[in-house]
C-alpha positions as CSV (number, residue, x, y, z in Angstrom):
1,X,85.0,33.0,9.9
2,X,87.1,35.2,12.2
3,X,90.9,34.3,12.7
4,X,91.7,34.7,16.5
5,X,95.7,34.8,15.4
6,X,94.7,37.8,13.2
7,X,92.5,39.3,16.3
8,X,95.6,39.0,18.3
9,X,97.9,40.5,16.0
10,X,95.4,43.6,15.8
11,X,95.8,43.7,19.4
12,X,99.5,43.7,19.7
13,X,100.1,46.4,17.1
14,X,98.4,48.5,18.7
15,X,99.6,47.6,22.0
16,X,103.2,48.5,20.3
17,X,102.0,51.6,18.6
18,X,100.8,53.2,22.2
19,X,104.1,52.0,23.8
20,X,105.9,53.3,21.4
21,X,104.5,56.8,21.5
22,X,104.3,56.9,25.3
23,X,108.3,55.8,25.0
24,X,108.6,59.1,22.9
25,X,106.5,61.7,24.9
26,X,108.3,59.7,28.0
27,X,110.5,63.4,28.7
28,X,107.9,65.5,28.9
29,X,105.7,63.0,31.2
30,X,106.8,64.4,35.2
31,X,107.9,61.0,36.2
32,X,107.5,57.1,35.7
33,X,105.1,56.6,37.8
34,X,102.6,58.3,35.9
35,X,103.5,56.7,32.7
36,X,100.7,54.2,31.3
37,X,103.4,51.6,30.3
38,X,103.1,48.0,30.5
39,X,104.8,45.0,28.8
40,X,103.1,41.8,27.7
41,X,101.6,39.7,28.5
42,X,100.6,41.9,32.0
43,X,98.1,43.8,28.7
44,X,96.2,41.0,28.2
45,X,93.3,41.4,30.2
46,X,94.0,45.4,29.4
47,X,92.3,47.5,26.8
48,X,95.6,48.6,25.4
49,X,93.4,51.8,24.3
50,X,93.9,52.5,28.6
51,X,90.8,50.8,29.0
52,X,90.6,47.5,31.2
53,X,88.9,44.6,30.8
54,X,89.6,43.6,26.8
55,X,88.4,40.1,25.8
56,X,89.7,38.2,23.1
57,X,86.5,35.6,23.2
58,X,83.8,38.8,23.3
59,X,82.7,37.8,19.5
60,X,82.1,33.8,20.8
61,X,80.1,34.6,23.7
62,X,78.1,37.0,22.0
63,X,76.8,34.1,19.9
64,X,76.6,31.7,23.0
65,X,74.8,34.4,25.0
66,X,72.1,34.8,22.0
67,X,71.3,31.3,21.6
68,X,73.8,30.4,19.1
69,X,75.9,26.6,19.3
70,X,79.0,25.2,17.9
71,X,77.3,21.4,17.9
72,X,73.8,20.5,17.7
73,X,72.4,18.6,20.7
74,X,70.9,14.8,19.8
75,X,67.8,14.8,18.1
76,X,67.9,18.6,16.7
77,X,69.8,19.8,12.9
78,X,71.8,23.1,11.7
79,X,68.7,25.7,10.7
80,X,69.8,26.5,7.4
81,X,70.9,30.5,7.2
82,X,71.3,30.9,10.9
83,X,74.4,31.6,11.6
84,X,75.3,34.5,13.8
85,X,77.3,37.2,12.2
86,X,79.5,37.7,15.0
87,X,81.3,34.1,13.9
88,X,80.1,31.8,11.5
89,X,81.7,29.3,13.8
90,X,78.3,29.6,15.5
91,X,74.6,28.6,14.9
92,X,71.0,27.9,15.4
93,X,69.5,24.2,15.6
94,X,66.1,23.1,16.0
95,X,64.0,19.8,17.1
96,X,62.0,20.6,14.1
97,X,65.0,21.3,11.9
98,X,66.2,17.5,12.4
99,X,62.5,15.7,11.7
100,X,62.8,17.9,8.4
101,X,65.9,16.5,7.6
102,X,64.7,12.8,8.1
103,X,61.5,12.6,6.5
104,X,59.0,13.8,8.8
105,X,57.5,16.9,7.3
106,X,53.3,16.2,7.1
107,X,51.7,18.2,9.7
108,X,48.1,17.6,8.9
109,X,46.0,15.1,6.7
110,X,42.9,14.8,4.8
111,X,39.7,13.0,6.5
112,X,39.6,9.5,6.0
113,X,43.5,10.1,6.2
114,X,45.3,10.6,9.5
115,X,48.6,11.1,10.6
116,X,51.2,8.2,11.0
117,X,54.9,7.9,12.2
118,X,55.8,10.8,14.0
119,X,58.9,12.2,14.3
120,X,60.5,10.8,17.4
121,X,62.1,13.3,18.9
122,X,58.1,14.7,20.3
123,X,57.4,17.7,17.2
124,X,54.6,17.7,15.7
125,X,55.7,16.2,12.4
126,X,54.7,12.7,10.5
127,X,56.2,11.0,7.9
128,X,52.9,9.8,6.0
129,X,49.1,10.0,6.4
130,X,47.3,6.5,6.9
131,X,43.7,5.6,5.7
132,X,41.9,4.4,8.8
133,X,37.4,4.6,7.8
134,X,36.7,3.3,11.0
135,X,38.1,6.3,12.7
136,X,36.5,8.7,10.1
137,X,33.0,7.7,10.5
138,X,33.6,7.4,14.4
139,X,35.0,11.1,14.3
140,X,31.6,12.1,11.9
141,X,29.4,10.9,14.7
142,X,28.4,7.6,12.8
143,X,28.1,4.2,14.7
144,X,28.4,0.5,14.0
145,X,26.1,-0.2,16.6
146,X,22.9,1.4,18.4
147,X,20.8,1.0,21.8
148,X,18.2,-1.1,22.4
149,X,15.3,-1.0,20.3
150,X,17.3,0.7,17.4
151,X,18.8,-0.2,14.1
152,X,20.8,1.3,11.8
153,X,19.2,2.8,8.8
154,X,19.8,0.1,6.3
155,X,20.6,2.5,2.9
156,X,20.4,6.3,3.8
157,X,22.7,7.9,6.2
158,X,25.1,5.0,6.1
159,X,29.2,6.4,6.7
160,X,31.0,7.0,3.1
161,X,33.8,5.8,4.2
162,X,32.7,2.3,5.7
163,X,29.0,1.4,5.8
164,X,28.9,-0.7,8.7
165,X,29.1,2.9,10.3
166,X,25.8,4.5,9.9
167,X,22.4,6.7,11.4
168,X,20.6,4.7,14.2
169,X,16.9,4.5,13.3
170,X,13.7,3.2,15.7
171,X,12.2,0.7,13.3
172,X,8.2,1.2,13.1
173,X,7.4,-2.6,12.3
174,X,6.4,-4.2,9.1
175,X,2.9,-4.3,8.2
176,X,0.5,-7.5,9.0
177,X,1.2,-10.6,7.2
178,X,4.6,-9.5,6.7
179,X,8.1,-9.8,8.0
180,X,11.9,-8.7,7.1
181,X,12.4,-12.7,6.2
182,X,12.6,-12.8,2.4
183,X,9.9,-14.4,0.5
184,X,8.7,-15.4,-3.0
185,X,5.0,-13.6,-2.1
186,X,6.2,-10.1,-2.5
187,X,6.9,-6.9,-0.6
188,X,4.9,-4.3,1.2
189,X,6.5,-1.0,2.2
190,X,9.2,-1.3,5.2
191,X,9.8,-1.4,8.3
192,X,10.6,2.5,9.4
193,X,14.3,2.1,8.8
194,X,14.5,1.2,5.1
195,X,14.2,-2.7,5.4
196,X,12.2,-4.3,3.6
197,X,8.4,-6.0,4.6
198,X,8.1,-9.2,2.9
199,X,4.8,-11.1,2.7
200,X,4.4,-14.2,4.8
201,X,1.5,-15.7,2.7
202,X,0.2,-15.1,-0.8
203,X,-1.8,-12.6,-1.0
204,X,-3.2,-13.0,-4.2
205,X,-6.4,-15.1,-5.6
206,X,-5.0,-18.7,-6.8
207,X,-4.2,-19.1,-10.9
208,X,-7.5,-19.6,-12.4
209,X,-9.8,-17.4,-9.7
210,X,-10.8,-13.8,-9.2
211,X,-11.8,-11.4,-6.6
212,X,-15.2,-10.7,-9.0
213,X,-17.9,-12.7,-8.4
214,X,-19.5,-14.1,-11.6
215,X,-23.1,-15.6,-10.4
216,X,-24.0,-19.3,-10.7
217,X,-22.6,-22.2,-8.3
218,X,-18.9,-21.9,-9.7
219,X,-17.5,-21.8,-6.0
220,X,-14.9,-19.8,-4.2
221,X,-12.2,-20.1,-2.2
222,X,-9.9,-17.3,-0.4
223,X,-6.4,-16.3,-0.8
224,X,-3.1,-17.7,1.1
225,X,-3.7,-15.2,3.6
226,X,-7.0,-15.5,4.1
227,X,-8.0,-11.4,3.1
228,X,-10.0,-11.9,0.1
229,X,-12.9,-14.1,-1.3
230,X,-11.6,-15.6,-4.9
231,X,-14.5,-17.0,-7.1
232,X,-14.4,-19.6,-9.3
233,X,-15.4,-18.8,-13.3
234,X,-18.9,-19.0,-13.7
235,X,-20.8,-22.5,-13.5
236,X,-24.6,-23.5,-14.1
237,X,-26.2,-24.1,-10.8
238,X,-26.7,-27.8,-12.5
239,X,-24.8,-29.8,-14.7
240,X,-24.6,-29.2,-17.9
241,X,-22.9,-32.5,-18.4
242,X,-24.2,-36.0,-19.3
243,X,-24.3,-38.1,-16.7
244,X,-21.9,-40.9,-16.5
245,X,-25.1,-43.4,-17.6
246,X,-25.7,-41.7,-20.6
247,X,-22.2,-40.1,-21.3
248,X,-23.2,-39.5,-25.3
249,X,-24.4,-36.7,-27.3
250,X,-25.3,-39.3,-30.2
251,X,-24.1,-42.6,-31.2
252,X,-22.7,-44.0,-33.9
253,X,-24.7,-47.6,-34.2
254,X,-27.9,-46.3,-32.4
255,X,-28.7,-46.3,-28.5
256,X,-30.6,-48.4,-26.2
257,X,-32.1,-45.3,-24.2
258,X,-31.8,-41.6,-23.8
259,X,-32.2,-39.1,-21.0
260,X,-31.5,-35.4,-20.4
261,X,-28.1,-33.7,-18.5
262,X,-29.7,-31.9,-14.9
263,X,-30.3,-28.4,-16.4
264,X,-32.4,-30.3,-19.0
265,X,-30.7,-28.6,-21.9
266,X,-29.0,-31.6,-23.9
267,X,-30.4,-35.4,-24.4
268,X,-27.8,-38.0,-23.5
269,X,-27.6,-41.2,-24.5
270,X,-26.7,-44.8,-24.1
271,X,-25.1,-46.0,-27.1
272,X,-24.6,-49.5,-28.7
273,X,-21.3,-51.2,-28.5
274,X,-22.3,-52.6,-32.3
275,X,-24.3,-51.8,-34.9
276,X,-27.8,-53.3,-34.8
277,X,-28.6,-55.6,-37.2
278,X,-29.8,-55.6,-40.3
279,X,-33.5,-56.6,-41.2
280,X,-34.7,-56.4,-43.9
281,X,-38.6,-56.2,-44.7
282,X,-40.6,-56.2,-47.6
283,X,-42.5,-53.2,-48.9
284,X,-44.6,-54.4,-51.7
285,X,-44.2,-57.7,-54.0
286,X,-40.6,-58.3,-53.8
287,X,-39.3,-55.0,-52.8
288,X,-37.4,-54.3,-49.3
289,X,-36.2,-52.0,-47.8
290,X,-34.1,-51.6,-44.0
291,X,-34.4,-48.7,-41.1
292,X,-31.3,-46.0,-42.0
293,X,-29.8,-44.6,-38.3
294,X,-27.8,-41.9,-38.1
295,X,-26.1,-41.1,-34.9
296,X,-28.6,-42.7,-32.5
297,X,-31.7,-40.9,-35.0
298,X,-33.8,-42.4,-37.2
299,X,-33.1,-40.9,-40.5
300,X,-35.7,-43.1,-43.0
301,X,-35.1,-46.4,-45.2
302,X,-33.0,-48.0,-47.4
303,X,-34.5,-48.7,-50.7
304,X,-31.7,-51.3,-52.9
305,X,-28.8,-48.2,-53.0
306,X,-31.0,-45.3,-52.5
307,X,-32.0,-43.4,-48.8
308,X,-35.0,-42.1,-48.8
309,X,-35.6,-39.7,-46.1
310,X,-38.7,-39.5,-43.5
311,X,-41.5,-37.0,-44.7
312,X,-41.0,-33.1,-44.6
313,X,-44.2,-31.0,-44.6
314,X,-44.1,-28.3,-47.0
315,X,-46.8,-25.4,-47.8
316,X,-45.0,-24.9,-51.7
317,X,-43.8,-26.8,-54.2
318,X,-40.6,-24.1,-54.5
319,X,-40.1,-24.8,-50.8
320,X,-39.5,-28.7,-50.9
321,X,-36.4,-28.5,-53.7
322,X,-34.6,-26.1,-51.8
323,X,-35.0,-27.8,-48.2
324,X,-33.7,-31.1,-49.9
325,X,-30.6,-29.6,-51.5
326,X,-29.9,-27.1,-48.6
327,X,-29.6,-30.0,-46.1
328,X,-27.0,-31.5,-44.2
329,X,-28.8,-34.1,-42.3
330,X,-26.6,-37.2,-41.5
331,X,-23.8,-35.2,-43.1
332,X,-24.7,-36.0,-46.1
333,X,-25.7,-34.1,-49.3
334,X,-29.5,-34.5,-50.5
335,X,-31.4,-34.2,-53.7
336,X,-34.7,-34.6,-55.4
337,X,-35.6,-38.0,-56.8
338,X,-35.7,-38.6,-60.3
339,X,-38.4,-40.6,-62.2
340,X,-36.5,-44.0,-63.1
341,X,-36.4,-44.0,-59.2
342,X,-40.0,-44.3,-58.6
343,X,-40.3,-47.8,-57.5
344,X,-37.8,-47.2,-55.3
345,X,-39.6,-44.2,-54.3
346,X,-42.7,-45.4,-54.0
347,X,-41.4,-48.9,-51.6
348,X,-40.3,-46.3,-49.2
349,X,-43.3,-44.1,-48.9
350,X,-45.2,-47.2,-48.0
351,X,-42.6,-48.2,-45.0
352,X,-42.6,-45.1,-44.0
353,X,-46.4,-44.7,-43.3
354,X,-47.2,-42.2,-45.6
355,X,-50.1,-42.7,-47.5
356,X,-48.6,-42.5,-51.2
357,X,-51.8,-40.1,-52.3
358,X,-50.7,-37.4,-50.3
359,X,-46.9,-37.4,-51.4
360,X,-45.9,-34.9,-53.5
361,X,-42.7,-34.7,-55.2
362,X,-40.5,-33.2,-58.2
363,X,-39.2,-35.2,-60.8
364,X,-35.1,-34.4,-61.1
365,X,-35.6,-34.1,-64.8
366,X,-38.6,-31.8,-64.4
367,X,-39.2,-27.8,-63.0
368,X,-42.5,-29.2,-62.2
369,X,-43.8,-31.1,-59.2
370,X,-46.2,-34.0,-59.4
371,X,-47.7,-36.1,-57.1
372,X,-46.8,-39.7,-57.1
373,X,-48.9,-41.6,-58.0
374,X,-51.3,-40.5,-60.7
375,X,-54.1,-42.0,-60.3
376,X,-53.9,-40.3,-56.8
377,X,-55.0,-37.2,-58.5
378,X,-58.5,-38.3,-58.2
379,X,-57.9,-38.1,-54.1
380,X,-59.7,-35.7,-51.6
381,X,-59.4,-32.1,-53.2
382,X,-58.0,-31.2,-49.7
383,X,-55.1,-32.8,-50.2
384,X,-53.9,-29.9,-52.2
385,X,-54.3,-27.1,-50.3
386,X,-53.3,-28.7,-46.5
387,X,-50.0,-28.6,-44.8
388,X,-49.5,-32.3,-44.5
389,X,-48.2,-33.0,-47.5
390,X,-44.9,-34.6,-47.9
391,X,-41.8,-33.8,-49.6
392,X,-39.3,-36.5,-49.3
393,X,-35.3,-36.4,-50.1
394,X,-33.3,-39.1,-51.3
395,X,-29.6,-39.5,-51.0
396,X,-27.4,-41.9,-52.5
397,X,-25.7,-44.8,-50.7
């Protein structure tokens, strides 16, 4: 900083340095009045060099005249290294300067960011940048709402910043039976603008049905919506059923009638509540014998503990062993009879109706077959040779 006492005393020296040499030369100068001599303080607005008009305060105005201040105004700050170099007593202050100073020094911001609290003295400064999303997807063209007859796009072109911004979209409806109202029937497509079409109805057969038709009278019906023909699985065109009158398939003590179901394929029967019962009748001397049922069928008699069944034709011998012992009839298992069970044997033949000479049979304790009765052996030679022989099988009680 420049000392004005200093600046004066410059001034005066040399002021003294001039007088005194003019006071020396003063003899040779042709008179007084052409001397340049003057006293202070008549000098001071003097260049003492014989110059006029020497200023004292030429250093502060130079700094005044090029902008430069003492004091900054309200609202502006001291730029750092600008003072003028004339007198450091003097410098350069700035509006921006003074938001620096307090905090305000962001001058542009990041989109969704924009900026906040400026610096109140009108520059173009902020203190922070605030998050506003609304005003981002407003500045990126997106809107919250749209004209009539438009949506917005309900996943695509939806704002980043705040997805109640987004793309308007002219929705292309939802196809027939279907609406944007959510459903437990399913989807189909959308509606042009990414919502979703939700059936109204069911459109698929009901549980149980199928859109391929089988044949027979099984029946159809048609889906919820009404779009396809669902048939029924395939049923006989009559019943294959009993009808309620004769509900059974057999019976367990016999029936008091049988019919047929309507397709004619099964005989049905009326069963008794009870077994019949029994009667008993007499065969020959004191021998009886009762009717054996099984399961509404008459199987043969009851000879004492042995079944005898009704005649089988056979054309061999080999044939009736192996049709007794294969059979199941009446779930039960049959055999041959053996010899000490010929009474027996021969009781039932007679209720039966078969005529005893024509009854062939194999003895259990034999590989051979015989006819029953020997003395039958003098019968009609056709009875050996025909196919109306019998072979009978005989289970145990």
């Amino acid at each position: 900083m420049k000392n004005y006492n200093t600046m004066l005393h410059m001034k005066l020296n040399s002021a003294v340095s001039v007088f005194s040499i003019v006071t020396a030369f003063s003899v040779f100068l042709p008179s007084p009045a052409y001397s340049g001599v003057c006293f202070l303080p008549d000098c001071a607005e003097e260049d003492l060099s014989g110059e006029p008009g020497m200023d004292i305060n030429s250093d502060s105005k130079y700094c005044e005249e090029n902008g430069y201040v003492s004091s900054c105004p309200e609202n502006t700050a001291r730029i750092p290294d600008s003072t003028c170099y004339r007198d450091d007593n003097y410098f350069k202050c700035s509006k921006q300067q003074w938001c620096k100073d307090n905090g305000y020094n962001i001058s542009s911001c990041s989109i969704p960011q924009y900026l906040s609290e400026q610096c109140p003295n009108g520059e173009n400064l902020y203190k922070s940048c605030k998050t506003d999303n609304q005003r981002a997807c407003q500045d990126l063209g997106y809107k919250n709402s749209c004209p009539s007859g438009q949506k917005l796009k309900k996943n695509s072109g939806r704002c980043a910043y705040d997805s109640s911004y987004g793309t308007c979209c002219t929705p292309i409806g939802c196809p027939s039976y279907t609406s944007l109202t959510s459903s437990s029937y399913g989807t189909s497509g959308t509606d042009g603008c990414e919502y979703t079409c939700y059936y109204t109805c069911n459109m698929n057969c009901p549980s149980g049905t199928s859109t391929s038709n089988p044949g027979g009278c099984g029946g159809s019906t048609q889906n919820g919506c009404g779009t396809k023909t669902c048939y029924y699985p395939y049923e006989a065109c009559c019943s294959e059923t009993c009808p309620s009158s004769h509900p059974y398939s057999n019976c367990d003590y016999g029936y008091t009638s049988v019919t047929q179901n309507e397709c004619g394929t099964k005989k049905c029967y009326a069963c008794r509540s009870e077994p019949e019962p029994i009667v008993k009748k007499y065969c020959s001397g004191n021998m009886m014998y009762e009717d054996y049922n099984y399961g509404g069928s008459f199987i043969g008699v009851i000879v004492d503990d042995l079944i005898v069944r009704k005649d089988i034709s056979y054309v061999s011998r080999a044939s009736c062993v192996s049709s007794c012992y294969s059979s199941n009839v009446a779930g039960r298992s049959w055999r041959i009879t053996s010899s000490r069970e010929l009474t027996k044997f021969r009781c039932a033949i007679t209720a039966l109706g078969g005529p005893t000479y024509d009854t062939y049979w194999y003895q259990e304790d034999s590989k051979y077959g015989q006819w029953l009765l020997e003395e039958d052996m003098s019968g009609p030679s056709s009875m050996y040779t025909d196919n109306d022989n019998y072979c009978t099988c005989v289970s145990d009680l």
